[in-house]
Each structure stands twice: as C-alpha cells, then as structure tokens.
C-alpha positions in Angstrom: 13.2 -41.2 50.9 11.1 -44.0 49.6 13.4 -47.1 49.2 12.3 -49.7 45.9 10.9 -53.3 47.4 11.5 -56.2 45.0 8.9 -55.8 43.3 9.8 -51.9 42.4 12.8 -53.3 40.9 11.6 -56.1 39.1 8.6 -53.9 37.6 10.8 -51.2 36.4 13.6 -53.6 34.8 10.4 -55.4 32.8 9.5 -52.0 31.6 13.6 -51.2 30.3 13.2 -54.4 28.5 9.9 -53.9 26.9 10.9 -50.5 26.1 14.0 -51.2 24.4 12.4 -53.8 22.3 10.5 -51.2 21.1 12.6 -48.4 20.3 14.3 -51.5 18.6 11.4 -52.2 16.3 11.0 -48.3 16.0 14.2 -47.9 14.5 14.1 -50.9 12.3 10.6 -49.7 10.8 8.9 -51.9 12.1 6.2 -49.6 14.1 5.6 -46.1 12.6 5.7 -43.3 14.2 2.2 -42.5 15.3 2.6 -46.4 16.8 5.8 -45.3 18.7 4.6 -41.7 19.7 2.4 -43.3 22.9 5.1 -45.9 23.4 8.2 -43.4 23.8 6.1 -40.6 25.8 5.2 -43.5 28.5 8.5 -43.4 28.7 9.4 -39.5 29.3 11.2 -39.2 25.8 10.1 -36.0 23.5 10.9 -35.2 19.8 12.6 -31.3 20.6 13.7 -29.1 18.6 17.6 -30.3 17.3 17.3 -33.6 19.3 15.4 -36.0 21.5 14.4 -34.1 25.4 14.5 -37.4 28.1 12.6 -36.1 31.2 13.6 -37.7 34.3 11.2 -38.0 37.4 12.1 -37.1 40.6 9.3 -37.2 43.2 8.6 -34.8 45.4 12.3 -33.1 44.7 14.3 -35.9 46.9 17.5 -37.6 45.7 20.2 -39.0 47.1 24.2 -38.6 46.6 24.0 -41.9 44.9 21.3 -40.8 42.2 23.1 -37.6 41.7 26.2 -39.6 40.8 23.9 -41.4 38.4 22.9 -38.6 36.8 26.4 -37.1 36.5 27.5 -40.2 34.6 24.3 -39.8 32.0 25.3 -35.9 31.4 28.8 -37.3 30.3 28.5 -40.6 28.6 24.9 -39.5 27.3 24.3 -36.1 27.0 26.5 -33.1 26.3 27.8 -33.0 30.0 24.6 -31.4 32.2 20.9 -31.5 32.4 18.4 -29.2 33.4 16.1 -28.7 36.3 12.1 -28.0 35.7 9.5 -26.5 37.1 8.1 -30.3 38.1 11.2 -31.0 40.7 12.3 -33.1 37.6 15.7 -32.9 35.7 15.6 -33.4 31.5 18.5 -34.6 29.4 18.6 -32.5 25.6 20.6 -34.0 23.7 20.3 -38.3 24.2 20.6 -40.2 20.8 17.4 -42.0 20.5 19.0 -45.8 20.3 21.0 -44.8 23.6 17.9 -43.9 25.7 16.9 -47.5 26.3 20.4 -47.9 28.2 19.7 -44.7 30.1 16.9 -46.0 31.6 18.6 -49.1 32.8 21.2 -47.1 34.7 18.4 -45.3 36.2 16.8 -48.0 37.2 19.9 -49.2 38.9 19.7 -46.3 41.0 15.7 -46.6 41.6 14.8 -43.8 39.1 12.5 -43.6 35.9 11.2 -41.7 32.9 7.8 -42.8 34.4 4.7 -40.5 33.9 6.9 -37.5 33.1 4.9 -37.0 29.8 1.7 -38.3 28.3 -2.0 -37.5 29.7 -1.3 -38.7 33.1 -0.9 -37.8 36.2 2.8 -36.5 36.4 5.3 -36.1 38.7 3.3 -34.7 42.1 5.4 -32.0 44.1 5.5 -30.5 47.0 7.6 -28.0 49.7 11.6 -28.2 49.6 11.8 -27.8 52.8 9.5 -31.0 53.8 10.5 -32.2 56.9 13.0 -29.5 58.1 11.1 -26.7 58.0 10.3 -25.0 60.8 7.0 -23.7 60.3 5.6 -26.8 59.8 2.1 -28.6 59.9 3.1 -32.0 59.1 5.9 -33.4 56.4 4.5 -33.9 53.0 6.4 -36.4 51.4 5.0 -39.6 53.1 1.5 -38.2 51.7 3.2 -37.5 48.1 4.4 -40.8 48.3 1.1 -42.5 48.9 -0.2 -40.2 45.5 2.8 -41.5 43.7 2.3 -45.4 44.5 -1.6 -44.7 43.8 -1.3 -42.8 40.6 2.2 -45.1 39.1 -0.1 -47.4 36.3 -2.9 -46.6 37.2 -5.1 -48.4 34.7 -8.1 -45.6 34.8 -6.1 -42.7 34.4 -3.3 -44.0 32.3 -5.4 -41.9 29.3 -7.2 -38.5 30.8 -8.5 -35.8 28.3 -5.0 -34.2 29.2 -1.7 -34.1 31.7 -2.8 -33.8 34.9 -0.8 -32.4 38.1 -1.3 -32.5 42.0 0.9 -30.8 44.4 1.0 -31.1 48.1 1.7 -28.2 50.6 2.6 -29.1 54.2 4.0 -25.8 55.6 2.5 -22.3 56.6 3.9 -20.8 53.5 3.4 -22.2 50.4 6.3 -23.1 48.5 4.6 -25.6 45.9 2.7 -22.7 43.8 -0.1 -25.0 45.2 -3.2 -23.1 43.6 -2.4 -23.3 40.4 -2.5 -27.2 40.1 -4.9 -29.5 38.6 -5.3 -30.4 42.4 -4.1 -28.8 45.4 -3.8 -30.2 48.4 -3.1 -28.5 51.5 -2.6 -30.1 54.8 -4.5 -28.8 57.5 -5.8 -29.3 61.2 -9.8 -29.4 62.2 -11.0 -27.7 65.3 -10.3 -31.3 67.0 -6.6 -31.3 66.0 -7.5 -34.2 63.1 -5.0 -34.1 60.3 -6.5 -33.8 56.8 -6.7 -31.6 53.3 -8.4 -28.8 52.6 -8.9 -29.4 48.5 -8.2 -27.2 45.5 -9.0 -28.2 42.0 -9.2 -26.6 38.6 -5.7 -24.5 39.2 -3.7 -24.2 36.1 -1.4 -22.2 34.1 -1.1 -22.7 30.6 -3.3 -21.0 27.5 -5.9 -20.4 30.2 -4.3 -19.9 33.7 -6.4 -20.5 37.0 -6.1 -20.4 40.5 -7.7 -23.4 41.8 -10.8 -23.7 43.9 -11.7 -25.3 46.9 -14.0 -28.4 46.8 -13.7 -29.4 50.2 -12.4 -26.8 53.3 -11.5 -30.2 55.3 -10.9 -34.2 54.0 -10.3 -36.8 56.3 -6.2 -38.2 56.0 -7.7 -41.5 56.1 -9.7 -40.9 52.6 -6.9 -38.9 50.9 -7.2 -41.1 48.0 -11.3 -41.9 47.7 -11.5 -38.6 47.0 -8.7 -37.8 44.8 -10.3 -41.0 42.8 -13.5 -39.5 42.8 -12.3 -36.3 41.4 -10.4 -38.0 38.7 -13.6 -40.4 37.5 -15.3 -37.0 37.6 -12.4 -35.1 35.0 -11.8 -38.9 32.9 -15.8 -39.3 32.2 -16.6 -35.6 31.3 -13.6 -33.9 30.2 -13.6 -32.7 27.1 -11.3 -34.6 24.2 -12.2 -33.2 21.0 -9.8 -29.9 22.0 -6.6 -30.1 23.6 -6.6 -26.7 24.7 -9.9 -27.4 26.3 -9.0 -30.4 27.8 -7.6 -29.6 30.9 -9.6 -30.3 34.1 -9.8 -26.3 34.6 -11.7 -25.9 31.8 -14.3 -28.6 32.7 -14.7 -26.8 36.3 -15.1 -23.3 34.8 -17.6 -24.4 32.2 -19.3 -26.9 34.9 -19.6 -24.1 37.7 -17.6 -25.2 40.8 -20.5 -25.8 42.9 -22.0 -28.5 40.6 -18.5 -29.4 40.1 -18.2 -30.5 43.7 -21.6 -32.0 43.6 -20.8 -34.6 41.1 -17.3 -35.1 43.0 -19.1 -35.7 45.9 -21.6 -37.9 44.5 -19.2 -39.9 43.2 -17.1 -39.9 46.5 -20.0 -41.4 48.5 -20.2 -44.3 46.1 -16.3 -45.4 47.1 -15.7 -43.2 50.0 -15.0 -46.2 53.1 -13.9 -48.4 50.8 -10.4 -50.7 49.5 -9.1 -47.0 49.3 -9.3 -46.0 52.3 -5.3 -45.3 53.4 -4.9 -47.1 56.7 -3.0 -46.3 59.9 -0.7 -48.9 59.0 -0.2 -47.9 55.2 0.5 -44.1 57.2 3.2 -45.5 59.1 4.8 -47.7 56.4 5.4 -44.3 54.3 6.2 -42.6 57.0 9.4 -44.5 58.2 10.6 -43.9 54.7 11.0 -40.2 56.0 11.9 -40.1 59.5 14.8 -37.5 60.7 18.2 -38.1 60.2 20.6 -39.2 63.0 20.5 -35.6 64.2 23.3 -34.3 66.8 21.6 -32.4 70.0 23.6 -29.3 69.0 23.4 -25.7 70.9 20.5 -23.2 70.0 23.1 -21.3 68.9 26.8 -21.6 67.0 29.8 -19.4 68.0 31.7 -20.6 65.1 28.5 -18.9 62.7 28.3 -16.1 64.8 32.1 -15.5 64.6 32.5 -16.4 60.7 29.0 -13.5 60.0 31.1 -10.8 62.5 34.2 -11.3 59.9 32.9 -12.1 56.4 30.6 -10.1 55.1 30.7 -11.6 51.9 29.3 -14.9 53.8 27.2 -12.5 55.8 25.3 -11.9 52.2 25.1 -15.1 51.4 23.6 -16.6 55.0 21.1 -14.0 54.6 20.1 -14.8 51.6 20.4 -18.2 51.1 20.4 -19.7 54.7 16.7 -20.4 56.4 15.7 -21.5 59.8 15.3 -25.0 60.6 13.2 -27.3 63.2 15.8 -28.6 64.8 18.2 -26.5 67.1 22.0 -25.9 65.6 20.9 -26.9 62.3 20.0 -24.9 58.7 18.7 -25.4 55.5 20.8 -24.0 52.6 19.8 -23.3 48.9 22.1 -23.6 46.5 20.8 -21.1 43.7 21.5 -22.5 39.9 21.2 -19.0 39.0 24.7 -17.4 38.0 24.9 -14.8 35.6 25.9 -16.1 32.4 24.5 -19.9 33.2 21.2 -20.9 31.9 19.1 -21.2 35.1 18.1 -24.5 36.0 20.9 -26.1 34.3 23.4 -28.0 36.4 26.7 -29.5 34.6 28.2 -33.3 35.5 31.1 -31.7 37.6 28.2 -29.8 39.5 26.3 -32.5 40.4 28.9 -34.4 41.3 30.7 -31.7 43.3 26.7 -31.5 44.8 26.8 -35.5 45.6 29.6 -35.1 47.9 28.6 -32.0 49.5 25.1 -34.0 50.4 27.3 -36.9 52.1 29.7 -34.9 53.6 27.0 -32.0 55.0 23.4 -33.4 54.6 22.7 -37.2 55.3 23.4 -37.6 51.6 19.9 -36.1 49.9 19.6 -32.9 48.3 16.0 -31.4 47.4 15.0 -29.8 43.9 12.4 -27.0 44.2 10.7 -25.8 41.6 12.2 -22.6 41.4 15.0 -24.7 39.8 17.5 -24.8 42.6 19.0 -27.1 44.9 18.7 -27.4 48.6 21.0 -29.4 51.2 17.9 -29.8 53.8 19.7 -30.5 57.2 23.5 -28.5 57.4 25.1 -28.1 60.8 25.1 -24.4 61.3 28.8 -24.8 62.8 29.7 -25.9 59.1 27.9 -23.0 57.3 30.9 -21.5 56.4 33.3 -24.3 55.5 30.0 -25.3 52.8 30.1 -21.3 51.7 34.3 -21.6 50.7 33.2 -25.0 48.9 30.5 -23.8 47.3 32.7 -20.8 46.1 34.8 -23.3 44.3 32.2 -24.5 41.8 30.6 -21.0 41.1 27.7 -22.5 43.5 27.7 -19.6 46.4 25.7 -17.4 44.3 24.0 -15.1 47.4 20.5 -14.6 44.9 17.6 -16.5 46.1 14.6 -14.4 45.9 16.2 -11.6 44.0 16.0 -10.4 40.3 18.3 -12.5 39.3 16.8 -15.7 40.5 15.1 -15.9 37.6 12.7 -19.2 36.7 13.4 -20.2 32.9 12.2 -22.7 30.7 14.5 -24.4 27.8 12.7 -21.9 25.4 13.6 -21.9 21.6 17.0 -23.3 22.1 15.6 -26.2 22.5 11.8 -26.7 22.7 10.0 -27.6 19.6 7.2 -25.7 20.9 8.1 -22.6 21.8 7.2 -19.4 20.3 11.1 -17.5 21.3 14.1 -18.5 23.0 13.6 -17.3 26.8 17.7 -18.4 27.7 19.2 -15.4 26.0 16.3 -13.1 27.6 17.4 -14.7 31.2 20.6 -13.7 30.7 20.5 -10.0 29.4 18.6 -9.4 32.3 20.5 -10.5 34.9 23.7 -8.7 33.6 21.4 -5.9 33.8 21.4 -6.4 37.4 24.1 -8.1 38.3 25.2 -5.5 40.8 24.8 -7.6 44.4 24.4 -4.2 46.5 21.5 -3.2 44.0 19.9 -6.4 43.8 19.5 -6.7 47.9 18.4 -2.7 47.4 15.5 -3.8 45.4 15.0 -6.8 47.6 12.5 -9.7 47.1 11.1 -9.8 43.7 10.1 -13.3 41.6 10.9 -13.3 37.8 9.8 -15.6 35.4 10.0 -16.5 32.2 8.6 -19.0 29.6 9.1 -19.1 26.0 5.2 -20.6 25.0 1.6 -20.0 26.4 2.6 -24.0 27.7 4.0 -21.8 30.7 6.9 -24.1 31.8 8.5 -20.9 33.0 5.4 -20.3 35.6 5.5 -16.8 33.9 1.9 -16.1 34.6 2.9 -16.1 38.7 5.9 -14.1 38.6 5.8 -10.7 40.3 7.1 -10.0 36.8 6.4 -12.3 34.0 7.5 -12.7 30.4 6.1 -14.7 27.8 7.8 -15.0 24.2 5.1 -14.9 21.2 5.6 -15.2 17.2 4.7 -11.6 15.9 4.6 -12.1 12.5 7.5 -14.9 12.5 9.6 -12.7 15.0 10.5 -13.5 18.7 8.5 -10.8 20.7 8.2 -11.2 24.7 4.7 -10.1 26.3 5.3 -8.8 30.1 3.1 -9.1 33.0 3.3 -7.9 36.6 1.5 -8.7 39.9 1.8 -12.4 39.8 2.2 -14.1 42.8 2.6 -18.1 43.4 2.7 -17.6 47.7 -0.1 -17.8 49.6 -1.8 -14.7 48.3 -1.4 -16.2 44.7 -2.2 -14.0 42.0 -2.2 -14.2 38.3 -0.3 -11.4 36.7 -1.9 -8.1 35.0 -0.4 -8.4 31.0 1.3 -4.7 30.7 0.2 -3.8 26.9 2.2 -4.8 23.5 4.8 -7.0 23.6 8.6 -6.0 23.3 11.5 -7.3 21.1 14.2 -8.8 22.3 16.2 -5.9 22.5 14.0 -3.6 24.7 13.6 -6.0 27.3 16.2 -5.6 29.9 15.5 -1.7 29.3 11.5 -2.4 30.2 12.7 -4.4 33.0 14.8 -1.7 34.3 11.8 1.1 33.8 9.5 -1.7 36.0 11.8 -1.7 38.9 12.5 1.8 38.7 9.0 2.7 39.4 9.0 0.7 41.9 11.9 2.3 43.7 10.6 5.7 43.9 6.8 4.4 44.4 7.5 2.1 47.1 6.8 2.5 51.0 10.0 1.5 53.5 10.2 -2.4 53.5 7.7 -2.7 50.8 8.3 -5.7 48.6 7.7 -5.1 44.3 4.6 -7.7 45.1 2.9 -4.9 47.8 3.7 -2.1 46.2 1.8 -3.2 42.6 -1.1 -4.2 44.7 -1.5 -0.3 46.2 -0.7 1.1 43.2 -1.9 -0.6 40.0 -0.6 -1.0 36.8 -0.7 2.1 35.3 1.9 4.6 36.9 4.4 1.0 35.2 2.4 1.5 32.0 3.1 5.3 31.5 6.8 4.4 32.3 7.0 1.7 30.2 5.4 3.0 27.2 6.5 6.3 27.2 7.9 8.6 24.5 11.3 9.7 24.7 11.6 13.4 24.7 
C-alpha cells in the first residue's frame, strides 16, 4: 500500500491544525454554522441524527495492522467501542463529541489516514476489487491505478466544488467486484488487440433518486492518458452540470439529458485540447505506484496442501466455511479469505474495537499485515497460506468472525438507516436483522444458494439497494416506516437495476414477503439456477401473485 512521503505528512498535520482552529472558533461562536458547514464536511464530519457521523477514508479498501490498531483505539477512547464499514471501502465513527474530532484526526494522521474527501461535492473515496492483486483471474492490479486517481483528485483546486459528490471506481479483474457500472465513472482495465493495457470508460452510472447504469464513452483509453481524460470528463460535468437542483446535479443527469453521444463529443473535444500534455502519466510515474504494491515475500508452497485436504476430509463444519468463504488465489499454496461482518444479531458492517484488534493480529500473524474492505461491508485477509486455513477458521471461531455466509441471504448489505442517519426515511438495522433470523438455518441458506440482499434506509441508496437481487428501500408513508422491495438487481458484470415489486410493506410483513420471494424461487427454479437467473426467465409476476396474495 501506498506509503506517506514527507510531504504527505507535513500536508495532513497543517490541515489537523487548521482544522482544529476552526472547530475552535466554531464552538466559541465565532463562525456560524452555515460558515462551519463547508469547513467540517472538508473534513468528513456530518451532523446525524443523535450525534456527529466522522467518516474515515480508506482508499481502495487497504489497511494495515497498524491502522487497524488505530482505529480500535478511536472506537474506545472516542466512540462507543466500534465503527462501521460502508459501501465506499470506508469505516464511519457515530458517536465522536464534536470538540474531540480534531484530536481524532491527529491520531489518524499518525498512522497516515484522513477524513479527506469523504464528504462534500468532490470526488470521494475511489474503489476498486478486494481481491487486487491476489486474484486469480486477473487483468492487471488496480490499486497502483487507484492510487494515481487518489493523488490526482486529493485538492484538486478545479473540482474541489462540482454540482455534486462525485465517484470513480476501478475494476481490474474478469468479474466485477466494484459494482463498477453504477459509478459516476467506471473504469475498467482492459487489453487492445495489441496486448496494450488501457480503460475501457463508463460514465453517468449512479444510484441514488435516479439510478443508472453507466455508459461507455470510450471502448479503449490509452494507460498513459488515464488522467487527460478523466480531466476532461470532469471540466465537461464542473462547466455544465446543473446547480440550481441537487437532485439534478449529479453527472447522470447531465449525460441523460445531454444524450451520450454528444456527451462524448464535448468530452472528446475537450480531451484533444489537453490530451499529450503535463497529464500525461508517465512510465516512470507507473512504476513509482507500482512498487507501492508489489507481492509479498511469498513462500514457493506446493499446488496443493495435505494439511487443508486432511482438516476438509474431517471437519465439516470448516468444510462449510472453506466453501464459502475461501477463494482461489494467483499464487500456488495460497488463499484469500473473507471474513463476513454479517452475524445474526450484529448490525452488518459494524466491527467492534476488540474485533479489529483481534483482526490486526490475524493480518500480521496470516497476511503480511493488510486486510482489505469490500464494499459488501466485509473484511478480507488477501494472501493466507492454505496450510493455515484451519488454524485461522478455530481463531476466527473465537471472536464470532467464522461466520460461513458470504454470498448468502444473510450476507446482507445495510446502511446505518434511522438509528442513525439524519436522512433517512426508516431504520434499515432492525429490518437486517428480522431477516436473517428468518433464515438463519445454515443448511437452508446453502439450499437457496447465492443470492445478494440489500438494504437502504433513503432513496440516498447507501445500502446499494437498487442492485441487490433483492432490494429494500424504507420510505415515510404518511410519517410511518414502510420498506419498498425490488428484485432482479444485479451489481456483477450483467448489472441490472431492480424491478420495484408493487406497494410497500411495514415493518412487520417483511421477513414474511422475503420468505414468499424465496419460496417462489425454490419451486420455480432450474437445477443449479441461481435467484438472479431464475428472475430473468421468469419475470416478476409469478413473485407478485405470491407476494400480494389473499389469504384464504
């Protein structure tokens, strides 16, 4: 992972100090709070709902043991002892006392962290694959090119102010695990017929009041002009996007109402006018990000492991858990393991001090000392020995952190929802939970097999509700907390915005529509059919009649 230079540290200690001075003067009176509103979001602190929300960046998911430590000791001596993992690859403190955030910032920096460009019209925190770099299917590791984005876009002084947030994610593997096509930009890295590395462009993706699936501007961009062009697309959305709406604001609604033809015209215009120029990433600048990535001291290890084949022929509890949590990895005798933050009766996403800590030491003593964040809202230890698989399983055990889940029912996306939010319509925590005691049977979660739920308590879609194979959405109906479903999304490759089913439910009925959804699904679906395939052959309706039907 990218390591701070002098400079990185002396900027980011300059802007502790400046901010503190100003949460000072805040608190004394003397600058109101439309004057401090800017000030503070610059900073990644929100107003919430019972107390202030600190969001934390973390780019492109990587941190190491040491900032995990960091972040253990904010939960405790800061917070209410855990934080809570976003959609962004970020992690968000709810509870921080206003005059304390200053200080929180200065032990981040100490660990080369920051509330930088977590909040505000900016561009935020740019994310990409989990897996980056282990994976074994590949095209090139992202997070060098992430890294170029993130020093490019950090204060920049033309796009500190767009008509609205603004979000880019990278994608370096065959399957998308970035829910890359429904970004502001999406860039996926791709080979010409010459073997040249490069992007193939998205734009205009976006969830929200108004959710998009990005389109392409460009089926092939040289590596080389990675940034002309994401410059020239951003001049493009800063000069004509609109400002007088907020919920118009967003650069999806300037390429809808622009056409994306002449969209890409004015890009390209605009791109031939810098395109060549001071920009222009060089081979040097490639290599410089690059050694901030290059593979761990990695053993030459067997293509495969008698102790993991023993420990699968005796434990079939670890058996489930492999399966489910365990993928392949580039380099022989390795893995990479998900931890899933998804227990039944823990808000998903969160992660208390004890965890994290318990996590630090498991990175050191496992994974080279890093741990990713995907933004599903779990935590992966990229590069495990497969001969230690099952000593990591019995620790995990210990801290409730072996949960065999990923990709099931119960792996459920959440966002904060009422419990916390300011802005949200109903609580989406409580929701998470009925549903996955609902299905908290193991055996039948594996029977209905891979299925994405999300949830988000606002049309802000934190929750990435609109890509969920099933997706809920809480809405006021008539100052109650009602919960809208929809079904079909997809965020893969195939990525799909979801079909809304009819009237919303309350609170109540939910876990009982869930359980009518799935269900259907069971007795509609072909052998090996995932929920995902078998909506796309048969529709919405036969989920509809079920769903909505009278009781005799």
């Amino acid at each position: 992972m990218y390591r701070y230079d002098n400079y990185d540290h002396k900027m980011l200690e300059d802007r502790v100090a400046q901010f503190r001075d100003q949460t000072s003067r805040f608190l004394k009176g003397e600058l109101a709070d439309n004057e401090f509103l800017p000030l503070r979001l610059q900073n990644g602190l929100y107003i919430q709902r019972m107390a202030p929300m600190l969001r934390i960046a973390v780019p492109y998911g990587m941190l190491s043991s040491t900032q995990l430590r960091k972040l253990a000791f904010i939960a405790d001596h800061y917070d209410k002892g855990y934080g809570h993992f976003t959609t962004r690859q970020n992690i968000q403190f709810n509870w921080p006392a206003l005059a304390d955030v200053p200080d929180i910032l200065a032990h981040l920096a100490e660990v080369e962290m920051h509330a930088i460009q977590t909040s505000g019209n900016c561009i935020r925190n740019t994310t990409t694959d989990q897996f980056a770099g282990s994976a074994k299917n590949e095209i090139e590791d992202s997070r060098p090119y992430c890294e170029i984005i993130r020093q490019w876009s950090t204060f920049h002084p033309e796009f500190a102010y767009l008509p609205r947030k603004f979000k880019i994610a990278v994608c370096g593997t065959a399957d998308d695990q970035a829910a890359t096509q429904v970004h502001d930009i999406g860039l996926f890295i791709v080979r010409n017929d010459a073997g040249e590395l490069g992007f193939r462009v998205l734009v205009g993706g976006g969830l929200g009041r108004t959710p998009v699936i990005g389109k392409e501007i460009r089926a092939f961009l040289p590596k080389e002009e990675l940034l002309t062009y994401l410059d020239a697309i951003l001049r493009v959305y800063n000069r004509e996007g609109r400002r007088d709406n907020k919920y118009k604001a967003r650069i999806k609604i300037l390429v809808k109402e622009t056409g994306v033809e002449a969209f890409r015209d004015k890009v390209e215009k605009e791109w031939q006018a810098i395109k060549g120029g001071p920009l222009v990433v060089t081979e040097e600048e490639f290599a410089r990000c690059k050694s901030f990535f290059h593979d761990p001291d990695y053993k030459t290890l067997p293509e495969t492991s008698t102790a993991l084949r023993e420990a699968l022929s005796r434990d079939v509890m670890f058996t489930s858990w492999y399966q489910q949590n365990v993928d392949a990895h580039k380099k022989p005798g390795y893995a990479i393991v998900t931890l899933c933050m998804k227990k039944t009766g823990m808000a998903p996403g969160d992660v208390s001090s004890e965890q994290l800590n318990f996590i630090a030491a498991l990175a050191d003593q496992y994974s080279f000392g890093e741990v990713r964040v995907s933004h599903e809202q779990n935590v992966i230890l990229a590069d495990v020995e497969e001969d230690a698989l099952y000593e990591l399983w019995q620790a995990l055990k210990s801290k409730e952190l072996s949960t065999a889940n990923l990709g099931l029912i119960s792996d459920i996306i959440c966002c904060p929802g009422g419990d916390f939010c300011a802005l949200a319509n109903a609580k989406s925590i409580p929701i998470a939970e009925s549903i996955q005691r609902k299905f908290d049977d193991p055996v039948l979660q594996r029977e209905i097999g891979e299925l994405s739920l999300n949830i988000s308590g606002c049309m802000n879609a934190c929750g990435h509700h609109h890509v969920g194979n099933i997706g809920i959405l809480g809405v006021d109906k008539k100052g109650s907390e009602f919960y809208q479903v929809s079904l079909g999304g997809s965020a893969d490759n195939d990525t799909a915005l979801g079909q809304i089913v009819g009237p919303s439910f309350s609170q109540e009925e939910i876990p009982a529509v869930i359980e009518k959804i799935i269900a259907v699904y069971m007795r509609q679906r072909h052998k090996g059919e995932r929920f995902i395939e078998t909506f796309k052959r048969i529709g919405i309706a036969p989920f509809k009649e079920e769903v909505y039907a009278k009781p005799n």
